[in-house]
GUGULO-310775 format. One record per residue (C-alpha): x, y, z; residue number from 1. Coordinates in steps of 0.2 Angstrom, whole numbers, always signed. Example, Ala and Ser with C-alpha at 12.3 -4.5 7.8 and 13.67 -1.06 7.14 Angstrom:
REM GUGULO-310775
@x:+62, y:-22, z:+39, num:1 $
@x:+68, y:-5, z:+36, num:2 $
REM end
This chain:
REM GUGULO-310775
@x:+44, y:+175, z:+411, num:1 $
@x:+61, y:+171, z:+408, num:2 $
@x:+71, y:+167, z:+392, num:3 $
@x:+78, y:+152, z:+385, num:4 $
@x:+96, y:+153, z:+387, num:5 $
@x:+105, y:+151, z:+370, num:6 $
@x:+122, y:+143, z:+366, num:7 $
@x:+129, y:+144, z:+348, num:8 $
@x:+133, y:+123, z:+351, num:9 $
@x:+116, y:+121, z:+355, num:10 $
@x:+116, y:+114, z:+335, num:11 $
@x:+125, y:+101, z:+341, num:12 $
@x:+124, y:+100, z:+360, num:13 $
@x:+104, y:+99, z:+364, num:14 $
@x:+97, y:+81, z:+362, num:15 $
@x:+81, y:+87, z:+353, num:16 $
@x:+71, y:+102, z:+348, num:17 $
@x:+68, y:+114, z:+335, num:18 $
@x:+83, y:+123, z:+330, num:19 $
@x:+91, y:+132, z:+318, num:20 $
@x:+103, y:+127, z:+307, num:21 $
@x:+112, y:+126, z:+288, num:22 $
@x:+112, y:+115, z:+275, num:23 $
@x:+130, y:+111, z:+281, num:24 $
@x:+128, y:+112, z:+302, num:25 $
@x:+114, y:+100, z:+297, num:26 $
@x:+125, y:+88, z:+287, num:27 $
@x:+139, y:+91, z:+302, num:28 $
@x:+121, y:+86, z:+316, num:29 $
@x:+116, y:+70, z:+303, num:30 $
@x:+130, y:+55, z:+310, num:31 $
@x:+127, y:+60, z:+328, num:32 $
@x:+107, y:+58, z:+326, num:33 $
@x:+112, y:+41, z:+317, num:34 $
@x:+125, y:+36, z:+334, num:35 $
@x:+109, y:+41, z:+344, num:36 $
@x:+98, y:+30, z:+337, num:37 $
@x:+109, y:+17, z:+336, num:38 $
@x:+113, y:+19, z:+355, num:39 $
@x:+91, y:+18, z:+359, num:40 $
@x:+93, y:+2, z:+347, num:41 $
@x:+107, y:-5, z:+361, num:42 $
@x:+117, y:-5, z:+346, num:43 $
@x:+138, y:+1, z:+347, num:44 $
@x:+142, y:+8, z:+332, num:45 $
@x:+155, y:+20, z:+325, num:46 $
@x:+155, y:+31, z:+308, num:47 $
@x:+168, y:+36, z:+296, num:48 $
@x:+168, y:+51, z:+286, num:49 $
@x:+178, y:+57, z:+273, num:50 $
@x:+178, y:+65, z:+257, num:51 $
@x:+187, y:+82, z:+247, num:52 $
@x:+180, y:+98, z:+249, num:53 $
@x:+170, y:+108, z:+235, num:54 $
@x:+155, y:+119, z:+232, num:55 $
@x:+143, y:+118, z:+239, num:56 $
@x:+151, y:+105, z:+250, num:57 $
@x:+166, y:+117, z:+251, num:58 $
@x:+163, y:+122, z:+271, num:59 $
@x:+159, y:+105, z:+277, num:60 $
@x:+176, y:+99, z:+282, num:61 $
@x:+178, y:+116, z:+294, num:62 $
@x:+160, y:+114, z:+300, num:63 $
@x:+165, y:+93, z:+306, num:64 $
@x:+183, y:+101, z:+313, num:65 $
@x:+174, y:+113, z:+322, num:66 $
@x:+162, y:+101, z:+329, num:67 $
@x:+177, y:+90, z:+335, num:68 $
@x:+173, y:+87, z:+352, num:69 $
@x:+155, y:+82, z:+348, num:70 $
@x:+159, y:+70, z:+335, num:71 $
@x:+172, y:+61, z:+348, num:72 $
@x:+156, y:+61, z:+360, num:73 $
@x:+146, y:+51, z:+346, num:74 $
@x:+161, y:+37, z:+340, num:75 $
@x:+163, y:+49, z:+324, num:76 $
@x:+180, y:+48, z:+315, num:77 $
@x:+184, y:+61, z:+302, num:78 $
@x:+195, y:+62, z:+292, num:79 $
@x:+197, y:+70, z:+274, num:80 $
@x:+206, y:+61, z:+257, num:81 $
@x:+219, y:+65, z:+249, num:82 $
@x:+205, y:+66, z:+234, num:83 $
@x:+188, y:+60, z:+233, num:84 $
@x:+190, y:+42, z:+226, num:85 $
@x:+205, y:+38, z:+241, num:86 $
@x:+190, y:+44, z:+252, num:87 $
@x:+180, y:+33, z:+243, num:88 $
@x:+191, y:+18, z:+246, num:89 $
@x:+193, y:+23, z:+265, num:90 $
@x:+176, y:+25, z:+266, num:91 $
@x:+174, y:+5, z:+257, num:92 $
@x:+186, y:+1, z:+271, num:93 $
@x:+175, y:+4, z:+286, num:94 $
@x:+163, y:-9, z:+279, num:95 $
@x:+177, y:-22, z:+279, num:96 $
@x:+180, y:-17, z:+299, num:97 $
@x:+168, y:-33, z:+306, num:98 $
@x:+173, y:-44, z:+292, num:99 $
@x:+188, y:-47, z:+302, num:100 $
@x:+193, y:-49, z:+322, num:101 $
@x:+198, y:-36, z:+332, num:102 $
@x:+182, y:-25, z:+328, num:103 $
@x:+178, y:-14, z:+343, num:104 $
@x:+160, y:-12, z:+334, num:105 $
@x:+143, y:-18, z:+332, num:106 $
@x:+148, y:-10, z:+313, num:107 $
@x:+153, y:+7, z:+306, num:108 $
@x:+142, y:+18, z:+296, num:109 $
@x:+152, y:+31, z:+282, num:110 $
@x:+149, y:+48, z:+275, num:111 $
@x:+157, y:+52, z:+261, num:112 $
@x:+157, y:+69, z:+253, num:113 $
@x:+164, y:+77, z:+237, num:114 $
@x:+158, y:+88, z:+223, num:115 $
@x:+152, y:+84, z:+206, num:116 $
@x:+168, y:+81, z:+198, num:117 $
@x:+174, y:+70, z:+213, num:118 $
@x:+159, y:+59, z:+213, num:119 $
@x:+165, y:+56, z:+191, num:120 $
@x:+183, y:+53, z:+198, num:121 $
@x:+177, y:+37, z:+210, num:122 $
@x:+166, y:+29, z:+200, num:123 $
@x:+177, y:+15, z:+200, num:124 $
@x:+178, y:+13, z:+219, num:125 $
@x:+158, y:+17, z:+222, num:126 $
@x:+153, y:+1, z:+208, num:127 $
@x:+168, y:-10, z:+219, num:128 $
@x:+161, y:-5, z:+234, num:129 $
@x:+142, y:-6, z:+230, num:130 $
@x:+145, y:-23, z:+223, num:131 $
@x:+151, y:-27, z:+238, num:132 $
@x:+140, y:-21, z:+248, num:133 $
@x:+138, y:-13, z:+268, num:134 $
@x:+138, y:-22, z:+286, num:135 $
@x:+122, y:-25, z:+293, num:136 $
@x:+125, y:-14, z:+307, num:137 $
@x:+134, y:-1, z:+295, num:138 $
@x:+127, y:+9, z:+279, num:139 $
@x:+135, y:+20, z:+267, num:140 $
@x:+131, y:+37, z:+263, num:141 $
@x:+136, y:+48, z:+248, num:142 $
@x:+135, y:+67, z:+247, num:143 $
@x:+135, y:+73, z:+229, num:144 $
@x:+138, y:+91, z:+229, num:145 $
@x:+132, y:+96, z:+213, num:146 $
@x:+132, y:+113, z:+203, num:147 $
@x:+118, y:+113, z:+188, num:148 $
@x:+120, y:+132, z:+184, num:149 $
@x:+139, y:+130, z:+183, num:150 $
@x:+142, y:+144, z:+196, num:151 $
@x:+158, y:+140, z:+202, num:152 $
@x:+162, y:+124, z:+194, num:153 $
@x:+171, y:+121, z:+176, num:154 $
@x:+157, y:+111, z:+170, num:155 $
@x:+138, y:+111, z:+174, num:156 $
@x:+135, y:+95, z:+182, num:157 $
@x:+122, y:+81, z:+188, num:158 $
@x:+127, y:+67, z:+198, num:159 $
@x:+113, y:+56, z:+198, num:160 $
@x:+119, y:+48, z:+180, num:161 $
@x:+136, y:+42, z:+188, num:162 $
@x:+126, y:+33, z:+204, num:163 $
@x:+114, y:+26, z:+192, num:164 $
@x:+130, y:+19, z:+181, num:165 $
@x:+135, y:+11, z:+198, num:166 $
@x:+117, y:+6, z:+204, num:167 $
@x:+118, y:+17, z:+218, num:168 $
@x:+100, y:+24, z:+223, num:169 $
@x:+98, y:+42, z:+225, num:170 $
@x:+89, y:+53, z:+238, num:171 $
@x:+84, y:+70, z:+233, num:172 $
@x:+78, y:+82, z:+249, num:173 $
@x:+71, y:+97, z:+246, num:174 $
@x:+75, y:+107, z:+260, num:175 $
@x:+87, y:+105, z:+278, num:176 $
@x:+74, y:+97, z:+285, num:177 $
@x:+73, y:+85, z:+274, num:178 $
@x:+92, y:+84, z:+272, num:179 $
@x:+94, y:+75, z:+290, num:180 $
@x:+76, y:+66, z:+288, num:181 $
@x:+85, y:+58, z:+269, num:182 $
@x:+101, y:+57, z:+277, num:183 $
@x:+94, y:+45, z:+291, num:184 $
@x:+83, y:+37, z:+278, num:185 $
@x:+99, y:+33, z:+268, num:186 $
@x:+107, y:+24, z:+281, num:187 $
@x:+93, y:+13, z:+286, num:188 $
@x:+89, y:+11, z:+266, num:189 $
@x:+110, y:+7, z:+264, num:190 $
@x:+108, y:-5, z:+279, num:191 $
@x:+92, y:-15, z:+274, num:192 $
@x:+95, y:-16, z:+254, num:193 $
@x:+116, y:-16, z:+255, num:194 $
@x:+116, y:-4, z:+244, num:195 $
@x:+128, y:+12, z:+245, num:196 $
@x:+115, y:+27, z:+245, num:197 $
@x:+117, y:+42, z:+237, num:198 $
@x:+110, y:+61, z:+245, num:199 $
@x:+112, y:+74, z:+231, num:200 $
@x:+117, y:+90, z:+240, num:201 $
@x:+114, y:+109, z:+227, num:202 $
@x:+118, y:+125, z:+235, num:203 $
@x:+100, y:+133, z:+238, num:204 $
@x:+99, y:+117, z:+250, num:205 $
@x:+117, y:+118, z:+260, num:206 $
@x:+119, y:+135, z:+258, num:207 $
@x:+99, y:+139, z:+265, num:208 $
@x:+97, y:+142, z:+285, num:209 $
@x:+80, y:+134, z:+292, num:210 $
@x:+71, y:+131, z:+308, num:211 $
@x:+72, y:+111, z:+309, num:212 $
@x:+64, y:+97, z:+321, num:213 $
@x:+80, y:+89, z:+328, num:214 $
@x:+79, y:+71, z:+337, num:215 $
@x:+86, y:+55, z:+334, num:216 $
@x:+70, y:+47, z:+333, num:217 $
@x:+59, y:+59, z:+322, num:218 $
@x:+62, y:+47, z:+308, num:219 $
@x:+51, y:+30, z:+309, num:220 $
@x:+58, y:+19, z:+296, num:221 $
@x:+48, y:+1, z:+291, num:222 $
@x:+55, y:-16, z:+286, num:223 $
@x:+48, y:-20, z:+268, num:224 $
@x:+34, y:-36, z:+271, num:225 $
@x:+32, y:-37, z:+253, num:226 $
@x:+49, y:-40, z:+250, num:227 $
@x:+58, y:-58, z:+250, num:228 $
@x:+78, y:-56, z:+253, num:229 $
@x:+89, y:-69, z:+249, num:230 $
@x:+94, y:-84, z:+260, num:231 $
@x:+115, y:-76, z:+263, num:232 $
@x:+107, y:-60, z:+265, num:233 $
@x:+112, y:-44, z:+254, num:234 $
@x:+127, y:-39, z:+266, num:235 $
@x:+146, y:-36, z:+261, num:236 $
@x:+158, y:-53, z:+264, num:237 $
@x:+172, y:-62, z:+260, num:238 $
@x:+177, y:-69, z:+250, num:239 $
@x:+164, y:-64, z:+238, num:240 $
@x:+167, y:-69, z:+219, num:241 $
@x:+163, y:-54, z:+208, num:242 $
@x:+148, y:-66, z:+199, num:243 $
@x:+141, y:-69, z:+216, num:244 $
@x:+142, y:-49, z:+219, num:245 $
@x:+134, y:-45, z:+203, num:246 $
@x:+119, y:-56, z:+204, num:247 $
@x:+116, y:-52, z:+224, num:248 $
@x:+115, y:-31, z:+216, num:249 $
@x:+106, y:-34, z:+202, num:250 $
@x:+93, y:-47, z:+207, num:251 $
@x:+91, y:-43, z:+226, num:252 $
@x:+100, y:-27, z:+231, num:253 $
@x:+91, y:-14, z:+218, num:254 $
@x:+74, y:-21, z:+221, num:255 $
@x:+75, y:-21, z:+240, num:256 $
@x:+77, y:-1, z:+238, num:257 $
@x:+62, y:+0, z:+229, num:258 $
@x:+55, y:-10, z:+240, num:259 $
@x:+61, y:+0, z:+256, num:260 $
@x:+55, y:+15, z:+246, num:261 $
@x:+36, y:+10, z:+245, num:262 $
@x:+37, y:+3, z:+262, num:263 $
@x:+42, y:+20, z:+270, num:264 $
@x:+32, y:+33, z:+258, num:265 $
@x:+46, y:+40, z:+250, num:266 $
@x:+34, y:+45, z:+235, num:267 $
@x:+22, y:+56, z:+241, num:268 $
@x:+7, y:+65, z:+233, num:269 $
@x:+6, y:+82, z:+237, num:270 $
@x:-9, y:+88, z:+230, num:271 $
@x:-24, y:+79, z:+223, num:272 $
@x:-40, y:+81, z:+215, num:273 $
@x:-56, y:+73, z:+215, num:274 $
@x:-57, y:+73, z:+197, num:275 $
@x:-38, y:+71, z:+191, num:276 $
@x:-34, y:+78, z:+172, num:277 $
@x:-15, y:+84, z:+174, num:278 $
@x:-2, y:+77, z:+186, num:279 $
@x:+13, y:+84, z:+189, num:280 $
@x:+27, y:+72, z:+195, num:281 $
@x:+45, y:+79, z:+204, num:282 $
@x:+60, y:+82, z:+215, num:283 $
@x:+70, y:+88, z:+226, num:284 $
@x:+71, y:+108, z:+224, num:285 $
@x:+59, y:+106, z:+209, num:286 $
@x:+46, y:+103, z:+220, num:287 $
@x:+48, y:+117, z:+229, num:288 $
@x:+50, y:+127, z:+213, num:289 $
@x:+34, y:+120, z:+207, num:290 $
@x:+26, y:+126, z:+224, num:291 $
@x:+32, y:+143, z:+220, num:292 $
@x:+25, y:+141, z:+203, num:293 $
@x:+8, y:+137, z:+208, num:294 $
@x:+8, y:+151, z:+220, num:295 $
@x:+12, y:+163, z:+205, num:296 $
@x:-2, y:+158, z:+197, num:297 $
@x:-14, y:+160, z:+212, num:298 $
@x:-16, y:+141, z:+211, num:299 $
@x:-20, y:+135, z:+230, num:300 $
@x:-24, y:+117, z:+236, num:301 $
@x:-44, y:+119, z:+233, num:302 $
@x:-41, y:+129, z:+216, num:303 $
@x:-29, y:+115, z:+210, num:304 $
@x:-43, y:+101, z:+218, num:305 $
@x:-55, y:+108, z:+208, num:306 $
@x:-48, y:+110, z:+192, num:307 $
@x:-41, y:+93, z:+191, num:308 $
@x:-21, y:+95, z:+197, num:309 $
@x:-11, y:+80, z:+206, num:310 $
@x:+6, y:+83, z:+213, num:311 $
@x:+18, y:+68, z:+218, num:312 $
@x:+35, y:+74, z:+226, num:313 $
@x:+48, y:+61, z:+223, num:314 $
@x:+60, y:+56, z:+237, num:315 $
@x:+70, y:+44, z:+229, num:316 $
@x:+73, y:+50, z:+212, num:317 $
@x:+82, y:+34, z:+207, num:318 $
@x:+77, y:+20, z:+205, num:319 $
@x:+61, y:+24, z:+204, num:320 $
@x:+47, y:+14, z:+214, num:321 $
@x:+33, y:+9, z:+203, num:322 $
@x:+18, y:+6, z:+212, num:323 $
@x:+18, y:+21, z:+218, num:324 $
@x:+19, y:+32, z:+201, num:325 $
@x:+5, y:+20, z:+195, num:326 $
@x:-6, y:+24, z:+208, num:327 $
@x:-2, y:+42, z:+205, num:328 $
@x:-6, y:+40, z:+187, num:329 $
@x:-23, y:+30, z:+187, num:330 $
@x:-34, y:+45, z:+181, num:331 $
@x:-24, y:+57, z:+173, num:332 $
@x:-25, y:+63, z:+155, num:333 $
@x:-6, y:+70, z:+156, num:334 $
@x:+8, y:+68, z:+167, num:335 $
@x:+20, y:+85, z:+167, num:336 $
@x:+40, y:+79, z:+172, num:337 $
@x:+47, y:+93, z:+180, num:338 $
@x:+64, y:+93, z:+183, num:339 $
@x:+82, y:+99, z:+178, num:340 $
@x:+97, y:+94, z:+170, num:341 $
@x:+96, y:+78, z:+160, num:342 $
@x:+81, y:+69, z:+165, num:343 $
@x:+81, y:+54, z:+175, num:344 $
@x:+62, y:+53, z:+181, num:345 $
@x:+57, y:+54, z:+162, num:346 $
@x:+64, y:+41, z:+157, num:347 $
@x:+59, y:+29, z:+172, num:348 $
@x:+42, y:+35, z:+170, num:349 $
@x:+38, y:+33, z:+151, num:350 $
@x:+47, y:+14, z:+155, num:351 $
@x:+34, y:+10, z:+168, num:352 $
@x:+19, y:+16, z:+161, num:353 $
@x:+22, y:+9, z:+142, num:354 $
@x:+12, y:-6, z:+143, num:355 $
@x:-1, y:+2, z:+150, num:356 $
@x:-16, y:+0, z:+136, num:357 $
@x:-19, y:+18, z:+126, num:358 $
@x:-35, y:+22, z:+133, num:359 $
@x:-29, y:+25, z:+149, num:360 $
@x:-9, y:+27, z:+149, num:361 $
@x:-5, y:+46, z:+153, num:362 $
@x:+3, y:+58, z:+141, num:363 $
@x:+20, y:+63, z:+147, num:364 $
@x:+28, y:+80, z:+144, num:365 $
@x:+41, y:+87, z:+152, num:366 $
@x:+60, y:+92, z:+143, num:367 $
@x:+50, y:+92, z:+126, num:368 $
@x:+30, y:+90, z:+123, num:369 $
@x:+21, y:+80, z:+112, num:370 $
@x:+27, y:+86, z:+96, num:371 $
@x:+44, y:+85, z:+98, num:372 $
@x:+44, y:+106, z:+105, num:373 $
@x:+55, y:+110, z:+120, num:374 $
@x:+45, y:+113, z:+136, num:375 $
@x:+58, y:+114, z:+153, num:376 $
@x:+74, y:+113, z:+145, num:377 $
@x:+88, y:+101, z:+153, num:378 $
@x:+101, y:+117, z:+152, num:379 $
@x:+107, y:+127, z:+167, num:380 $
@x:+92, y:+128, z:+179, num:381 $
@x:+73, y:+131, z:+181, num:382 $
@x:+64, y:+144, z:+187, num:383 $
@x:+48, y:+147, z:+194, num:384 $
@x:+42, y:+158, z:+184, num:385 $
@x:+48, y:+147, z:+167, num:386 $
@x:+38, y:+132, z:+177, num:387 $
@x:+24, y:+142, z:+179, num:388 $
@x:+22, y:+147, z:+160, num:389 $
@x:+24, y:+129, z:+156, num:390 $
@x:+9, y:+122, z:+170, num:391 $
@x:-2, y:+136, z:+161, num:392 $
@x:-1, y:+132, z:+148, num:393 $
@x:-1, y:+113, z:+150, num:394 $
@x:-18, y:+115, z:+162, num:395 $
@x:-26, y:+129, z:+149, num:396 $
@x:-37, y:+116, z:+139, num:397 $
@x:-44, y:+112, z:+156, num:398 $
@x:-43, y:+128, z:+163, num:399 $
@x:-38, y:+145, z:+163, num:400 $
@x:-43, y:+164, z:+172, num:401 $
@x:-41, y:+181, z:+168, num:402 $
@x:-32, y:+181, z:+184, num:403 $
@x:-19, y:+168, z:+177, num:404 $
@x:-16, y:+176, z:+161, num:405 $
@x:-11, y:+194, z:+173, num:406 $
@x:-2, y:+186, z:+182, num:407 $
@x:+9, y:+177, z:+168, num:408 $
@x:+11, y:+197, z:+162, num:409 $
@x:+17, y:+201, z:+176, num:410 $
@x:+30, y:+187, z:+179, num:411 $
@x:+35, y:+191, z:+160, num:412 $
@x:+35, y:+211, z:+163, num:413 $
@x:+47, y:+207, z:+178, num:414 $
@x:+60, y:+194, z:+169, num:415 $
@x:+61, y:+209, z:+156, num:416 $
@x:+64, y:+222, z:+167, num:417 $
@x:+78, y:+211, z:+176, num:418 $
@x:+85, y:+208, z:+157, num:419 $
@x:+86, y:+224, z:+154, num:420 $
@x:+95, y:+231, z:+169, num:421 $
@x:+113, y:+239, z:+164, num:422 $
@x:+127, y:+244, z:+173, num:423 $
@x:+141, y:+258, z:+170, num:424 $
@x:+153, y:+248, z:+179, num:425 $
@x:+157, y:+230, z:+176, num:426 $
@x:+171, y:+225, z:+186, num:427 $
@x:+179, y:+207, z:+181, num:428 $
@x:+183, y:+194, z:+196, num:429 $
@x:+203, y:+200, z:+200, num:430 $
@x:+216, y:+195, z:+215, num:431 $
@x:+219, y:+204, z:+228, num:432 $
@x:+234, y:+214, z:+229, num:433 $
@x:+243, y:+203, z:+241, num:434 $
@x:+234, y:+187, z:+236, num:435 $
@x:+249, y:+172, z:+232, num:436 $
@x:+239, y:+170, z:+218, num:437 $
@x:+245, y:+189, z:+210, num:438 $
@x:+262, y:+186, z:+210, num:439 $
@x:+263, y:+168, z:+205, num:440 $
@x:+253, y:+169, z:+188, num:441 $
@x:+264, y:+179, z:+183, num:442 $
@x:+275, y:+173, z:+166, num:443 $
@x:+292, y:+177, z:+159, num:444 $
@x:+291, y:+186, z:+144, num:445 $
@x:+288, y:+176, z:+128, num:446 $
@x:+282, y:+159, z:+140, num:447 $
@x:+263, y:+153, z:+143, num:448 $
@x:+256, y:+145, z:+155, num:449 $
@x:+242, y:+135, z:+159, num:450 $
@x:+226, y:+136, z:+171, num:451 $
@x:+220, y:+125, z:+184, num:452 $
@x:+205, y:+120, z:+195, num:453 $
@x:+205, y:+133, z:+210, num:454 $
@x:+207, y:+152, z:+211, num:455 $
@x:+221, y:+151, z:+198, num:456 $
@x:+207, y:+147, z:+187, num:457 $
@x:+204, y:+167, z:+186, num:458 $
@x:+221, y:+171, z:+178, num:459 $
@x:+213, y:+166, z:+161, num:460 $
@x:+202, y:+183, z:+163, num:461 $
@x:+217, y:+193, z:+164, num:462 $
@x:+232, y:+199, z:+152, num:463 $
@x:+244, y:+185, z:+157, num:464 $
@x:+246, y:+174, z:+143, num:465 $
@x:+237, y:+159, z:+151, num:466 $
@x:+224, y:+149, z:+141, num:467 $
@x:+216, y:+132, z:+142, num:468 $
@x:+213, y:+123, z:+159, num:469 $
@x:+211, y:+102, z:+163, num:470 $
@x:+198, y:+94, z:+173, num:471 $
@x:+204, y:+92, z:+195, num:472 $
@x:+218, y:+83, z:+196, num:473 $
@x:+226, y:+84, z:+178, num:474 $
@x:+234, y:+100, z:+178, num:475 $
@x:+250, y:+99, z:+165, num:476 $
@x:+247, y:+82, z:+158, num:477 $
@x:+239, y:+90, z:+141, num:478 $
@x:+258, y:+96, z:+139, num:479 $
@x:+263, y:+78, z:+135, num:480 $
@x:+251, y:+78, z:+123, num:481 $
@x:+254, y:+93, z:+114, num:482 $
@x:+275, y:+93, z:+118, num:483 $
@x:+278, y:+79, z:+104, num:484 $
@x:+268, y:+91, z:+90, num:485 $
@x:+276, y:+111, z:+92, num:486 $
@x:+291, y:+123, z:+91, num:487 $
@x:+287, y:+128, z:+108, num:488 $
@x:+299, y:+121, z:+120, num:489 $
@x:+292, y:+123, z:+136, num:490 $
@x:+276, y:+131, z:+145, num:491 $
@x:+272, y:+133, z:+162, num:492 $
@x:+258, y:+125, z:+173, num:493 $
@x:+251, y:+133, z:+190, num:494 $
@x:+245, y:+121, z:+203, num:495 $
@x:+234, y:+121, z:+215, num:496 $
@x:+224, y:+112, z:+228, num:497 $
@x:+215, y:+98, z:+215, num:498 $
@x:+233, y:+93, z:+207, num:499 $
@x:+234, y:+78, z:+217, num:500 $
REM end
């Protein structure tokens, strides 16, 4: 027998099959599966990307560069901003293309991509732009890097408050195969509801390596029966007064997401029970977080059907689709919200299930319990093994084990151990000896400088009279502020790739 010949472009070159590939190769494979589908669709359409690099989106630009020639096969056009929200606008452009003649498309699809701090930074173009709305034939979709355990970033961040501020829906995959499964699903979402959609991006996800199904046509997608859209549509035009944009948004546009997610099972129950007392509802790399959980505490699919445990994975964290979280609800005694940061499900879910008469709404835990106690926190990140205390103890007035309770010591035992670990030598981040970076921190005697966003950032750590730092793009403006107020005449500012 003979092998399979192998090809490092086969991520990008073979049509379909199962393949390996990153978070980011999988982003780079995503607008050439969506130019694929369009072409079995007899459709001609183009795509636009664009964005600003930054973790864990940091690699994407060099992963579409060197993927040039495939992207040119597939009608893609990439090309990076200046920053995130002139991306942004770029990417608002590609919508306008069929508005006008001279279009050489059926319409254009967009990527967009930036971190955290570049999805705060174009707020204003994603409301202007979501008002407005996609082609039919087009689509927007937004990738939010986002860091919540602050590991190389300034500031912890979520994005999913930011979309939601500009009514943009929120995808949340849990793995790379669910990256280009959401990804397609956000374009087809963006295209039936005209909605930009958002497809939060964290570093265990771009940064993870999988085995994936690849094909244009792995993803079947329904059109919403239930689901009346307005006479004009819900699609970008002009001119459009901001009234009429505002009332298409939030009377049409919003509700056809929900819509679109009932209709395709974006909300999905995981694990069910024939008896359901607790129910656990979350997302994106929660859920596989819980999985791990359950499996630290022996708790497979029959022990968790027999005890009483539901499970619903949530593929569209925002907004939220109600029918199926009622479903998911009928039955249970308590609803456990598992996710982190600041909570978004929460606070959907205690909304929806309010009116709902006492004797049969759920109780719902999740940041804090029932008396007001934190349970998950909404700081840094979760764990498994901090989820797994907190179902335990949630599912002990149903049921516990001795094999549980050995198992909690043993997760506690090992968190301890890792606690206690010391080292002899701690060696603080530095540059390296012929890094630019060495040499150009450096201040005159007597001066101070100021940091920046970037690898400068470090010089704070070392003996170089440089303190304080400003958000991307601000370097040096807190001068102005501070000039009018002090003796000291002057101070130095380093810049670096965010300054503009």
């Amino acid at each position: 027998m003979s092998l399979a010949e192998i090809r490092l472009d086969d991520k990008y070159r073979l049509a379909t099959g199962n393949l390996y590939l990153t978070g980011t190769q999988a982003l780079t494979r995503l607008p050439m599966l969506q130019h694929q589908r369009d072409q079995a669709q007899n459709l001609n359409t183009g795509c636009f990307i664009s964005g600003y690099r930054g973790s864990p989106l940091g690699m994407l630009d060099k992963s579409l560069w060197d993927a040039r020639d495939f992207l040119k096969q597939n009608a893609i056009h990439f090309q990076p901003g200046l920053n995130e929200e002139l991306a942004a606008t770029a990417v608002w452009g590609s919508q306008q293309t069929n508005l006008f003649p001279g279009a050489k498309y059926d319409g254009v699809f967009a990527m967009w991509y930036g971190k955290g701090p570049g999805v705060d930074r174009s707020g204003d173009v994603f409301k202007h732009g979501n008002a407005a709305g996609v082609s039919p034939h087009g689509g927007v979709l937004l990738l939010a890097g986002d860091d919540h355990g602050c590991k190389s970033s300034t500031l912890p961040h979520q994005s999913e408050h930011a979309f939601i501020a500009a009514s943009i829906p929120v995808l949340n995959p849990a793995n790379v195969q669910e990256i280009l499964d959401y990804g397609i699903i956000g374009w087809e979402l963006s295209r039936y509801s005209g909605c930009w959609v958002a497809l939060k991006t964290i570093a265990e996800n771009v940064d993870s390596s999988a085995v994936v199904e690849v094909d244009p046509l792995r993803v079947k997608t329904r059109i919403p029966d239930d689901f009346e859209l307005p006479e004009d549509g819900v699609h970008i035009r002009w001119p459009d007064p901001p009234l009429a944009q505002e009332k298409r948004l939030n009377l049409y546009k919003i509700y056809a997401a929900r819509a679109f997610a009932r209709a395709n099972n974006l909300n999905q129950v995981m694990l069910d029970s024939p008896n359901p007392r607790l129910g656990i509802i979350t997302t994106g790399k929660s859920y596989l977080d819980v999985r791990q959980a359950l499996d630290d505490l022996g708790l497979d699919e029959a022990l968790c059907a027999q005890v009483g445990l539901r499970v619903l994975k949530v593929g569209m964290s925002w907004p939220l689709e109600p029918v199926s979280v009622h479903e998911f609800a009928q039955g249970l005694d308590e609803i456990l919200v598992v996710e982190e940061k600041r909570s978004i499900l929460e606070d959907q879910l205690t909304g929806q299930l309010y009116n709902w008469p006492l004797d049969k709404r759920p109780r719902v835990v999740g940041e804090f319990d029932e008396h007001g106690t934190s349970l998950l926190p909404n700081l840094s990140e979760l764990t498994p093994a901090m989820i797994a205390r907190v179902i335990a103890k949630r599912l002990a007035p149903i049921y516990t084990s001795d094999s549980i309770q050995a198992r909690l010591a043993f997760l506690s035992a090992k968190e301890k151990a890792l606690a206690a670990r010391s080292y002899d030598t701690v060696r603080t981040p530095h540059y390296c000896s012929g890094c630019p970076h060495n040499s150009s921190t450096k201040v005159p005697e007597g001066s101070r400088a100021s940091a920046g966003i970037g690898c400068h950032y470090m010089v704070q750590w070392m003996d170089r009279r440089t303190d304080t730092f400003t958000q991307m793009g601000g370097e040096g403006v807190n001068w102005i502020g501070q000039a009018p107020f002090t003796d000291t005449p002057h101070m130095f500012q380093n810049l670096g790739d965010g300054t503009y």
